[in-house]
C-alpha positions as CSV (number, residue, x, y, z in Angstrom):
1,X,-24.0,3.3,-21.2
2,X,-24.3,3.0,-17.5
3,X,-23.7,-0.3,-15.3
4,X,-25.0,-1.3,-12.4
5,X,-23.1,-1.2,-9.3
6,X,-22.0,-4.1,-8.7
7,X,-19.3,-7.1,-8.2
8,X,-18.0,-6.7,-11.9
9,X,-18.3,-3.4,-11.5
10,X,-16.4,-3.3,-8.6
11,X,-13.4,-5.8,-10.3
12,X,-13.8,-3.1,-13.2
13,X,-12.9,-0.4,-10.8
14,X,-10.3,-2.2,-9.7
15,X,-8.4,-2.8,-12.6
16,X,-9.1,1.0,-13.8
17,X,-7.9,2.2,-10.5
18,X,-4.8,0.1,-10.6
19,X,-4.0,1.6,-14.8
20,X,-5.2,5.2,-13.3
21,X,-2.8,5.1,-10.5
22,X,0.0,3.1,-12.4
23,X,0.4,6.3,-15.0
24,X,0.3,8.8,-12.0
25,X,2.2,7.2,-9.4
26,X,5.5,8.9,-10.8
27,X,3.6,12.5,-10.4
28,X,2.1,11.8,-7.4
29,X,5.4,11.0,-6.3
30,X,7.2,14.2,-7.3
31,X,4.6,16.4,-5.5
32,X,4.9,14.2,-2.4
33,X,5.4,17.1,0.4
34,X,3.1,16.3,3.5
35,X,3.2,14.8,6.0
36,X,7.0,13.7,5.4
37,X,8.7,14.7,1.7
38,X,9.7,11.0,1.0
39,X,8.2,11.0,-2.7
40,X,6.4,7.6,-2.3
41,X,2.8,8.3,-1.9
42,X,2.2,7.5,-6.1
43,X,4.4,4.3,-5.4
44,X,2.2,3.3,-2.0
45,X,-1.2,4.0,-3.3
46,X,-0.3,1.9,-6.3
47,X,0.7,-0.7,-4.2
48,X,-2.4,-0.7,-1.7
49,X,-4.5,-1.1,-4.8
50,X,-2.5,-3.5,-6.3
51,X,-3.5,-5.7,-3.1
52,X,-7.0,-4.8,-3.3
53,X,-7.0,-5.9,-7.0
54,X,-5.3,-9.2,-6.3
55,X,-7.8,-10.0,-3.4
56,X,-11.1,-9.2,-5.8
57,X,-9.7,-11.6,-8.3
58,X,-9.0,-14.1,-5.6
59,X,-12.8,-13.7,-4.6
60,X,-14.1,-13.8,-8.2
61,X,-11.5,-17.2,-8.8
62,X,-12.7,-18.8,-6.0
63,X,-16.8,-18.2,-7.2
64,X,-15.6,-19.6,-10.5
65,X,-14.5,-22.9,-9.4
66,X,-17.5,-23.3,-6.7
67,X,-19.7,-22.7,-10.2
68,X,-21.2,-19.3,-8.3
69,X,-21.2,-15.5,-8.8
70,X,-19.9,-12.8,-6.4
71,X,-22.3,-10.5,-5.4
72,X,-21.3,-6.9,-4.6
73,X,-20.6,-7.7,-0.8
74,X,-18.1,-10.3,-1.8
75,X,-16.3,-8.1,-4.5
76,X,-16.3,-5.1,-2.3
77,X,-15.0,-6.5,1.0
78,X,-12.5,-8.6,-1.0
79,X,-11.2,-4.9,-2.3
80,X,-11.5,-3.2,1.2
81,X,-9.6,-6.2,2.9
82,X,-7.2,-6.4,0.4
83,X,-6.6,-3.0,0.6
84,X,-6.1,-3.2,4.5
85,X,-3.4,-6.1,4.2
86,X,-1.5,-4.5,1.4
87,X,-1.6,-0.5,2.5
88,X,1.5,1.2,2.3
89,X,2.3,4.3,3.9
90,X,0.1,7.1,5.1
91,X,-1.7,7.7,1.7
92,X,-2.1,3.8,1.4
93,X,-3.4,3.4,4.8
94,X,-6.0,5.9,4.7
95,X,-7.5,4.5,1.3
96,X,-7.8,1.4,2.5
97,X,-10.1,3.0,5.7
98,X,-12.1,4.8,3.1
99,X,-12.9,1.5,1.3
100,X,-13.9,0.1,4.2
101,X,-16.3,2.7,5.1
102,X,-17.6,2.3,1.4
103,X,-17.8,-1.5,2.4
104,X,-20.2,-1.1,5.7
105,X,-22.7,0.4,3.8
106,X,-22.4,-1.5,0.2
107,X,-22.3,-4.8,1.5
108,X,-26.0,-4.4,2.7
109,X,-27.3,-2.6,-0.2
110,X,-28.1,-3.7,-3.8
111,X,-25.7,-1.3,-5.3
112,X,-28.8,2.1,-5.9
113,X,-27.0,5.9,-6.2
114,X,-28.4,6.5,-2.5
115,X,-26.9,3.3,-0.8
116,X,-23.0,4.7,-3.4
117,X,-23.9,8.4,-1.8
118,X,-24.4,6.9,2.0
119,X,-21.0,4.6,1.2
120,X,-19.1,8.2,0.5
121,X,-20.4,9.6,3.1
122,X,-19.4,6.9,5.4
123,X,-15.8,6.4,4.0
124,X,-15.5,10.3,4.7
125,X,-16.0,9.9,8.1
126,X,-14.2,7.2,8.8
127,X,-11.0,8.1,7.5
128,X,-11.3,10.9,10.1
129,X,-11.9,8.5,12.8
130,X,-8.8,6.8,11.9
131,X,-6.5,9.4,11.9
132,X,-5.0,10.6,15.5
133,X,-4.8,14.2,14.4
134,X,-6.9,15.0,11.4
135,X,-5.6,18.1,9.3
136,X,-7.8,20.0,6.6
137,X,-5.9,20.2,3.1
138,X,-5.5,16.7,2.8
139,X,-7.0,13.4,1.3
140,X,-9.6,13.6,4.2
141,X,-10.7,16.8,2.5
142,X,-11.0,15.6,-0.4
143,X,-13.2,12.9,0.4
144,X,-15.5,15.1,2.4
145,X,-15.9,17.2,-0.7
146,X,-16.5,14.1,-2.6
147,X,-19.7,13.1,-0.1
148,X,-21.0,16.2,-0.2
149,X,-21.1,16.4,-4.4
150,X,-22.5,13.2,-4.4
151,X,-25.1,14.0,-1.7
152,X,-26.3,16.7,-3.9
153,X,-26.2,14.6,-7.3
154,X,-28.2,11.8,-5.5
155,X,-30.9,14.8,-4.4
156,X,-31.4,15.2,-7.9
157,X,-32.3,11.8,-8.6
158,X,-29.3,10.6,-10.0
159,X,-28.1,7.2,-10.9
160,X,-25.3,5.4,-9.5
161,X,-22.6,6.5,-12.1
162,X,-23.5,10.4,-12.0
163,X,-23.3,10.2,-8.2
164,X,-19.6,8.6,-8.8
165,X,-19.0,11.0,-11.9
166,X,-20.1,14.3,-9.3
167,X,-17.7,12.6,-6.3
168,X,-15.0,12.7,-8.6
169,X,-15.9,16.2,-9.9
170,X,-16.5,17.3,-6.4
171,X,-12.7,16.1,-5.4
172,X,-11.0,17.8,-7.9
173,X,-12.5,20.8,-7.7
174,X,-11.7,20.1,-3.7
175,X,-8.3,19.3,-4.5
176,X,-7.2,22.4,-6.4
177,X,-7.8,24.3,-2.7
178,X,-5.7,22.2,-1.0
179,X,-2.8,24.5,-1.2
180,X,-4.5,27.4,-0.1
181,X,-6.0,25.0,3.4
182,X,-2.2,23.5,4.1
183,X,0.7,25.6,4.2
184,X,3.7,23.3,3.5
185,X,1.3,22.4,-0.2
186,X,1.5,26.9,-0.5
187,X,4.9,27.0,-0.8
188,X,5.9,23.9,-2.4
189,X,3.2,25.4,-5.0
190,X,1.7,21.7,-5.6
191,X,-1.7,20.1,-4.4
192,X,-2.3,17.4,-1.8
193,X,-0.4,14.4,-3.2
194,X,-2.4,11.8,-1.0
195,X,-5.9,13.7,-2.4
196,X,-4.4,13.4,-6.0
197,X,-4.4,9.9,-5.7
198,X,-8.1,9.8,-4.4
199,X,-8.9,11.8,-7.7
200,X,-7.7,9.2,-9.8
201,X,-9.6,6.3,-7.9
202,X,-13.0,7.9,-8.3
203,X,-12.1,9.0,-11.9
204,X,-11.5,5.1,-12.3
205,X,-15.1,4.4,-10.0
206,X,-16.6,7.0,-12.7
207,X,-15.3,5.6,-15.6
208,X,-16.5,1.9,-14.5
209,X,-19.8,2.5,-13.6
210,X,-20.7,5.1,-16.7
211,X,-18.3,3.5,-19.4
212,X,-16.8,6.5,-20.2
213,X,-13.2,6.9,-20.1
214,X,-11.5,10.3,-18.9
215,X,-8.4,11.0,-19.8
216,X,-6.3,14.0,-19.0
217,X,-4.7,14.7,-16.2
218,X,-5.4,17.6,-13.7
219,X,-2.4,20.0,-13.4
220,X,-0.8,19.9,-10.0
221,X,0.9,23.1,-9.8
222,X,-1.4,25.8,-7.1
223,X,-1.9,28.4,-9.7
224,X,-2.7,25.9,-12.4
225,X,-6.8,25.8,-14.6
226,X,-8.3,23.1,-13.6
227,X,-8.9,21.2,-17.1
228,X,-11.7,18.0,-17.7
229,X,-9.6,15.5,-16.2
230,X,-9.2,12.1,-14.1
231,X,-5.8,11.7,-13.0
232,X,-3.0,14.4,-12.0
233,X,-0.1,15.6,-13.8
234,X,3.0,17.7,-12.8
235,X,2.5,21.1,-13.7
236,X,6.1,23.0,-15.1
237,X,8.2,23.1,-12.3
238,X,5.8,21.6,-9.6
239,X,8.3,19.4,-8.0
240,X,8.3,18.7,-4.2
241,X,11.1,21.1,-2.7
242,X,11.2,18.9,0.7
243,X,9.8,21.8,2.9
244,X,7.9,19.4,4.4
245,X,8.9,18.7,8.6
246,X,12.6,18.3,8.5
247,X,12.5,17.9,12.0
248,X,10.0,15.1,12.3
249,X,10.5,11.9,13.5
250,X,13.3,9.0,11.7
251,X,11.2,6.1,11.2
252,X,7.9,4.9,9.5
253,X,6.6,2.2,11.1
254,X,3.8,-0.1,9.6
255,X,2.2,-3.4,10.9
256,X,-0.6,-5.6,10.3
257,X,-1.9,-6.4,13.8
258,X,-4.3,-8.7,15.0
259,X,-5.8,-7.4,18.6
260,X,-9.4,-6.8,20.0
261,X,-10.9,-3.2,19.9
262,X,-9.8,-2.4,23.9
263,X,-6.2,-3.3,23.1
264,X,-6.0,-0.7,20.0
265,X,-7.8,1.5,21.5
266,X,-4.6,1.7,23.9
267,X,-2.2,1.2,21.5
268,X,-3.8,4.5,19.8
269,X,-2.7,6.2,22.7
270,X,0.5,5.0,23.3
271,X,1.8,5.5,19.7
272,X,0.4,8.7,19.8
273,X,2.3,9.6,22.4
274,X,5.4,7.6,20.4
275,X,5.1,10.0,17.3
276,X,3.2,11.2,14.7
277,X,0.9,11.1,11.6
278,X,-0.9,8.0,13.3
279,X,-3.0,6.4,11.4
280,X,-5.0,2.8,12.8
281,X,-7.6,1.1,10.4
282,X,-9.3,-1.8,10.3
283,X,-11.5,-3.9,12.3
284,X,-13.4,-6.9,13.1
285,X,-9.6,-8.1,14.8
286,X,-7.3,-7.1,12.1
287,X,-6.0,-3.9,12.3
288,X,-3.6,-1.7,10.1
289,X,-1.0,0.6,12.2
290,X,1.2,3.2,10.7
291,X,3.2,6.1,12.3
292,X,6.0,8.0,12.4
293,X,8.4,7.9,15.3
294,X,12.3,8.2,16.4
295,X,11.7,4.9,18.6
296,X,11.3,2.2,16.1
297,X,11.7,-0.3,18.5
298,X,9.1,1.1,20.9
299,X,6.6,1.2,17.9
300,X,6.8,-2.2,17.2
301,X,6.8,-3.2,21.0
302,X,3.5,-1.6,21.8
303,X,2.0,-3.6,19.0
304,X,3.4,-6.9,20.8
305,X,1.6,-5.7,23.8
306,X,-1.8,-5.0,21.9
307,X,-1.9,-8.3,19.6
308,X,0.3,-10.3,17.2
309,X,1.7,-7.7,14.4
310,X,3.5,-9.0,11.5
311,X,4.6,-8.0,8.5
312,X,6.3,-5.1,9.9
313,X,7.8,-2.4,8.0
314,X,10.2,0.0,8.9
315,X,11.6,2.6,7.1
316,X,14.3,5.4,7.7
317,X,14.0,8.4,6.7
318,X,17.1,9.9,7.4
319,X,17.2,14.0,7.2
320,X,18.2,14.1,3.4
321,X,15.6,11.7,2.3
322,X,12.9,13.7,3.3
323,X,13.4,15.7,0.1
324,X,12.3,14.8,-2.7
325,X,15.4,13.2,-4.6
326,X,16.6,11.4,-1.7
327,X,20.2,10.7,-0.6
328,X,21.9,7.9,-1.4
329,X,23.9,5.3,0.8
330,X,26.5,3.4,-0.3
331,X,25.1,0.3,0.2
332,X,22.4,-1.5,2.4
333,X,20.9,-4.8,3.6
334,X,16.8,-5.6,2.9
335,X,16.0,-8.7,4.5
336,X,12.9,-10.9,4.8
337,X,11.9,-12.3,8.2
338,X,9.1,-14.0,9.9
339,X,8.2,-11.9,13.0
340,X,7.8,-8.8,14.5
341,X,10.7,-9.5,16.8
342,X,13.3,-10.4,14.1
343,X,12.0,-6.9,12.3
344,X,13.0,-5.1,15.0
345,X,16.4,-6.7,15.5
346,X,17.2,-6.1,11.6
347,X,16.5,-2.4,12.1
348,X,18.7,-1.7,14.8
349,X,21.1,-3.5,12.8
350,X,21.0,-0.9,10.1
351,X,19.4,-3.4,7.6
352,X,15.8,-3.0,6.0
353,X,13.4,-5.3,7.5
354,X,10.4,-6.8,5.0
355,X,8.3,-8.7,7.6
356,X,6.4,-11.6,6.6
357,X,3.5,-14.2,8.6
358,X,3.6,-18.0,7.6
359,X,1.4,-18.8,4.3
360,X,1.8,-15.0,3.0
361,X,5.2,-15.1,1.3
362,X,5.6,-11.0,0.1
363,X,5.3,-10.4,-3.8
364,X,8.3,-9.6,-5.9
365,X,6.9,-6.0,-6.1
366,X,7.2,-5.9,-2.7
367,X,10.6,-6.7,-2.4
368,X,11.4,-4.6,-5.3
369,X,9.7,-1.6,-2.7
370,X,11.8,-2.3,-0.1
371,X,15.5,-2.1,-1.7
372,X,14.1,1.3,-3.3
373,X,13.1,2.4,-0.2
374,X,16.7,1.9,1.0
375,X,17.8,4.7,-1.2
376,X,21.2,2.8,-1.5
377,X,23.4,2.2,-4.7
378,X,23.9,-1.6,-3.5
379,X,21.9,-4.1,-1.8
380,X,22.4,-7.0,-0.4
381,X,19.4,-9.4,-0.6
382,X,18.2,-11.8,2.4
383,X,15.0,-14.0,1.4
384,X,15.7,-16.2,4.1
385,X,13.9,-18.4,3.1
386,X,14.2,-21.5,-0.2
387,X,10.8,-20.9,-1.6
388,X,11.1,-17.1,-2.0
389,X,14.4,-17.5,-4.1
390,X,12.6,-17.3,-7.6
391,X,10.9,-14.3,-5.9
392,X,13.8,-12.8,-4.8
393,X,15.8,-13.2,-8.2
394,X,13.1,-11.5,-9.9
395,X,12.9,-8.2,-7.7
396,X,16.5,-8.3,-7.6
397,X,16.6,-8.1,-11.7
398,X,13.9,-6.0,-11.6
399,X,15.8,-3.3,-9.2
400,X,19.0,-4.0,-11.5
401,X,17.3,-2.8,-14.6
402,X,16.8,0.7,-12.1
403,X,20.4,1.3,-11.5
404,X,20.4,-0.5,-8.3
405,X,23.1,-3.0,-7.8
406,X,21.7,-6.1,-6.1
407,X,23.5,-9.3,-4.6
408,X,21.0,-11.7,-3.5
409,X,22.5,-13.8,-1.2
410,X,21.3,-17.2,-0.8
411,X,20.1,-17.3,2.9
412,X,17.9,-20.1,3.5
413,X,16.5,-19.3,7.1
414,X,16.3,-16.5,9.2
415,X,19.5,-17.7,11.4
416,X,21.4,-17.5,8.5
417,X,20.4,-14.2,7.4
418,X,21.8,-13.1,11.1
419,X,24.6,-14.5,10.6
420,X,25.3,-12.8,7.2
421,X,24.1,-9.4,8.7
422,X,26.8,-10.0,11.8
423,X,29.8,-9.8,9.1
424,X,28.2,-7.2,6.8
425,X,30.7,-4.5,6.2
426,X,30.1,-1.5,3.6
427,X,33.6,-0.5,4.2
428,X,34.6,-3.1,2.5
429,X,34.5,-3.7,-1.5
430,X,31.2,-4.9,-2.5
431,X,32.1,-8.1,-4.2
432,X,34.4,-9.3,-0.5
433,X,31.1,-8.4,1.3
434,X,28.9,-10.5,-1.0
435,X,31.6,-13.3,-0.5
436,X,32.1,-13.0,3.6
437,X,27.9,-12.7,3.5
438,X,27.1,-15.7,1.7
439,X,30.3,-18.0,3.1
440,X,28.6,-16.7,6.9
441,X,25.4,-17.7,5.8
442,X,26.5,-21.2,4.1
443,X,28.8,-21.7,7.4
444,X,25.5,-22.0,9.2
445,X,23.4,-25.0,9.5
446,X,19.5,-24.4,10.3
447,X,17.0,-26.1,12.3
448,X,13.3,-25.8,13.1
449,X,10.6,-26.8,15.8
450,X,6.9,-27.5,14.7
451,X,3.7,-28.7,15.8
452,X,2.5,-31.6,12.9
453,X,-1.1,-30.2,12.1
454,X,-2.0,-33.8,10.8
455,X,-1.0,-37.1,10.4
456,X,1.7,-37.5,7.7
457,X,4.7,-39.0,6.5
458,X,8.0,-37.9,7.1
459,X,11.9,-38.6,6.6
460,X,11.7,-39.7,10.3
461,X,8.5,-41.7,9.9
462,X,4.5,-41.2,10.3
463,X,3.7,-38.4,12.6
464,X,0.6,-37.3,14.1
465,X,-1.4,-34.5,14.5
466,X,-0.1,-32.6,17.3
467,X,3.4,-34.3,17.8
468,X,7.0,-31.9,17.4
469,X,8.6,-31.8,14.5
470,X,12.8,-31.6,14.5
471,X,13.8,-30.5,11.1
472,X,17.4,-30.0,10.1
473,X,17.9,-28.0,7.2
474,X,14.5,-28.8,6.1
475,X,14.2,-32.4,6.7
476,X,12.2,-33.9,9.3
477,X,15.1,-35.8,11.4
478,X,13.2,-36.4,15.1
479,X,9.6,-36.9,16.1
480,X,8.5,-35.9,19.8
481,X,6.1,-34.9,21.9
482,X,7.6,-32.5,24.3
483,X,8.9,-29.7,22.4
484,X,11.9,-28.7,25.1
485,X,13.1,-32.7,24.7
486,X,13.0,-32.4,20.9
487,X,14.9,-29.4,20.7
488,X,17.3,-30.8,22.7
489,X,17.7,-33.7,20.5
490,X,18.0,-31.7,17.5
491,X,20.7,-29.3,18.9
492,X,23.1,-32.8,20.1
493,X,22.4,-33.7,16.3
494,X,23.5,-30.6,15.2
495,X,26.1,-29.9,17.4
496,X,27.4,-33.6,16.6
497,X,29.4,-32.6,13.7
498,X,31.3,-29.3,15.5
499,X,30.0,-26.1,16.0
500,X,30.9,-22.8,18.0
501,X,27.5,-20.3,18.2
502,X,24.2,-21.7,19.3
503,X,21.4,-19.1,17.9
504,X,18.1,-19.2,19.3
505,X,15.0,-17.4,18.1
506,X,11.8,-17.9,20.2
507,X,8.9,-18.1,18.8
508,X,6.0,-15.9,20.0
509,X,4.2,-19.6,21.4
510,X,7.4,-20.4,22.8
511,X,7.3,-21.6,26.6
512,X,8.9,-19.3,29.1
513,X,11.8,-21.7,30.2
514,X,12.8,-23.2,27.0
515,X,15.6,-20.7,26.3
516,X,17.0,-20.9,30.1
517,X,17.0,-25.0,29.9
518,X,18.2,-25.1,26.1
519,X,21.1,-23.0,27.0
520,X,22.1,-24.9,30.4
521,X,21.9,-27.6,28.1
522,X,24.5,-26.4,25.7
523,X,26.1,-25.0,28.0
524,X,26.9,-28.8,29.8
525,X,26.9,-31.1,27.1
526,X,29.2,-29.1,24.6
527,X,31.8,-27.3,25.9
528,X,33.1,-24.1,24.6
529,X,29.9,-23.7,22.6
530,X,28.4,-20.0,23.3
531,X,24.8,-19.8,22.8
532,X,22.8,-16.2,22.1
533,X,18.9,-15.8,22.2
534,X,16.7,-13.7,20.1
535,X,12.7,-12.7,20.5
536,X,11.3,-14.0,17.0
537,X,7.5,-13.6,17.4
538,X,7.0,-15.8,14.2
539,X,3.7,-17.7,14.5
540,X,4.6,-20.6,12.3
541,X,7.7,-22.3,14.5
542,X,8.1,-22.1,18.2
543,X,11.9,-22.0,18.3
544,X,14.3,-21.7,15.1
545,X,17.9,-22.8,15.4
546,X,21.1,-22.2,14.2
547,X,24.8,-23.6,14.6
548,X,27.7,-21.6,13.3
């Protein structure tokens, strides 16, 4: 029986898509060969939709308790914003474009087979727009050829669910020519991996809007038959050989990035000129940027220069892990931190960054992504943070249960997570480095400046709306109102009781001068004490403090 198109059908699709792609992702993985042979793509596009699933039941949660219903442009921007905040990778990123395109037409319409046909059509297209250098044989093939069956069901008079049933038909059949369009797909012998994953979301769009439920997977292998199918399965021997471009840049680089349309518009250029497979999506001020560069730092910087990015994510690929099965290290660092600026430092420090803006803590899964991206037999955990322990515990038993052995160490703030990663040796034996990590960490005390957004009651007394906050390992201890005076108070508190290292990480709000006068001020009022500054960018605190 067909249903409408709609917000249930949309959270139907969702939750389809996210049980599609969750039984494929391993598949999708092994056939990952273009643009770089990481073998992630399955992982990524489960992850992107994972956000977009969270975000539609957040929508439909918060209709609930108001006593109203979504309608479809509520339950379809939900999924394409979603999307954009959660996309992972170059696969990940490009979905979450497409939905967006499907969302500029849907969200006007009521839901008919020619406003689903024009969505297509429009997701299509954009995902070319997005995309620096567009090349045929990938996803955005695939989701021409799915516009262009669903043009020509809708011609017939179609409903909404054959329009969606021909896309789908119209991408495999798409997909299975993939090899023959992109040479790297020819002699790894395998299909697109990123226009696999498409396959499976309008198998799941299909299957939501008809009620019918397909089943078996399409072979991936170049030479395969192409059976009745929804998902994609690993042909004998179809396993990605890591032909891809050995010679391509070191680093993935992903931000979220809130700028105006000039500003991207020239970061477009810049990062092009950075790397390559640039993909920038979004809109409306929120952008998501992904490309692959040797310059890491560079990447991130240009996005500093265009807007506020945060939750960065940087990942090495190193020449061996470009194949498929990639090479272990003996042992590596994931840390969270709040900023852009703190992302960057972690990198060049040889530990992977997982970076995170104020009120969006990451999920466990997340985590969990991030110390199998570090392709390492140990990991050393940083949440950095009190309220992410429960978080951290469970990713870290979570990656123990996949062979991975995982010390979280309990880091509390981002200054102690630095001073953790400044003794981190994987020379050593991984029980002394757990031990030298956390006894760094516990060796340093943490403060914090904010800005009260209300009036409330504190551990110092009532504050107001707009006065600084002094905390001290999480308790308010001084009230002000000039931040530069506060922090001053707050480092004599501190520095009352003995201390060494002064470690100062601006905040992206944080006046010009306040670094130069806090470290004269040190540098005069406690001898011996050496002070070192860092460029945070966190949003939440202007300046974050720690005393070794």
């Amino acid at each position: 029986m067909p249903y409408p198109l709609d917000a249930a059908a949309v959270r139907s699709w969702c939750g389809l898509a996210l049980e599609a792609l969750g039984r494929e992702r391993e598949r999708i993985d092994a056939i990952n060969v273009y643009p770089v042979a990481d073998g992630d793509t399955g992982t990524n596009l489960y992850l992107t939709l994972e956000s977009a699933a969270r975000a539609v039941e957040a929508a439909f949660d918060g209709h609930t308790s108001a006593g109203t219903a979504p309608c479809l442009a509520d339950a379809i921007g939900a999924m394409a914003h979603g999307a954009l905040i959660g996309a992972r990778g170059n696969s990940g990123t490009i979905v979450a474009q497409l939905l967006r395109g499907m969302t500029e037409v849907l969200a006007a319409t009521d839901g008919s087979a020619d406003a689903l046909r024009r969505a297509l059509r429009r997701a299509a297209a954009s995902t070319y727009e997005a995309v620096a250098h567009p090349v045929e044989g990938t996803v955005l093939t695939v989701a021409t050829a799915a516009a262009d069956a669903a043009e020509r069901a809708a011609a017939g008079a179609a409903g909404a669910a054959e329009v969606a049933r021909a896309a789908h038909e119209g991408a495999r059949t798409a997909l299975q020519a993939t090899p023959g369009q992109l040479a790297v797909l020819g002699r790894a012998g395998v299909v697109d991996a990123g226009g696999c994953g498409l396959v499976a979301l309008l198998g799941a769009l299909a299957d939501a809007l008809s009620g019918e439920v397909s089943a078996t997977p399409v072979a991936v292998r170049a030479d395969a038959p192409l059976p009745e199918a929804a998902g994609c399965e690993v042909a004998d021997g179809a396993v990605a050989d890591g032909r891809g471009d050995p010679e391509g840049p070191a680093f993935e680089v992903i931000y979220l990035l809130e700028a105006g349309d000039a500003a991207v518009a020239r970061l477009r250029t810049r990062l092009d000129g950075l790397g390559d497979s640039l993909v920038v999506v979004g809109g409306d001020g929120l952008w998501n940027v992904h490309v692959h560069v040797d310059d890491a730092g560079a990447a991130v910087e240009a996005g500093i220069e265009a807007g506020r990015p945060y939750r960065v994510r940087i990942t090495h690929f190193g020449g061996a892990s470009r194949t498929k099965e990639p090479a272990m290290t003996a042992r590596a660092v994931v840390a969270v931190v709040p900023g852009a600026g703190l992302a960057g430092l972690c990198a060049e420090a040889g530990a992977m960054p997982v970076a995170v803006r104020p009120g969006e803590p990451p999920a466990s899964g997340e985590l969990v992504q991030a110390i199998r991206q570090a392709h390492a037999r140990e990991v050393m955990l940083l949440p950095n943070d009190p309220d992410l322990r429960h978080t951290a515990a469970a990713a870290a038993e979570q990656a123990r249960t996949e062979g991975v052995r995982v010390a979280l160490i309990p880091t509390r703030a981002a200054v102690q997570g630095i001073a953790a990663l400044a003794v981190h040796e994987p020379g050593r034996s991984f029980d002394e480095d757990v031990v030298a990590m956390t006894a760094a960490a516990g060796a340093t005390r943490y403060a914090e400046l904010a800005v009260a957004e209300r009036q409330s009651w504190t551990m110092a007394g009532v504050c107001q709306a707009g006065d600084v906050l002094g905390l001290i390992d999480g308790d308010v201890v001084v009230i002000g109102s000039d931040l530069t005076r506060t922090a001053m108070t707050v480092l004599d508190r501190m520095l009352s009781a003995g201390g060494e290292m002064v470690t100062l990480v601006l905040g992206a709000d944080a006046p010009g001068a306040l670094a130069e006068r806090l470290e004269r001020h040190v540098r005069e009022r406690h001898l011996a004490v050496d002070t070192v500054v860092y460029e945070g960018g966190q949003h939440a605190a202007p300046l974050l403090i720690g005393v070794e």
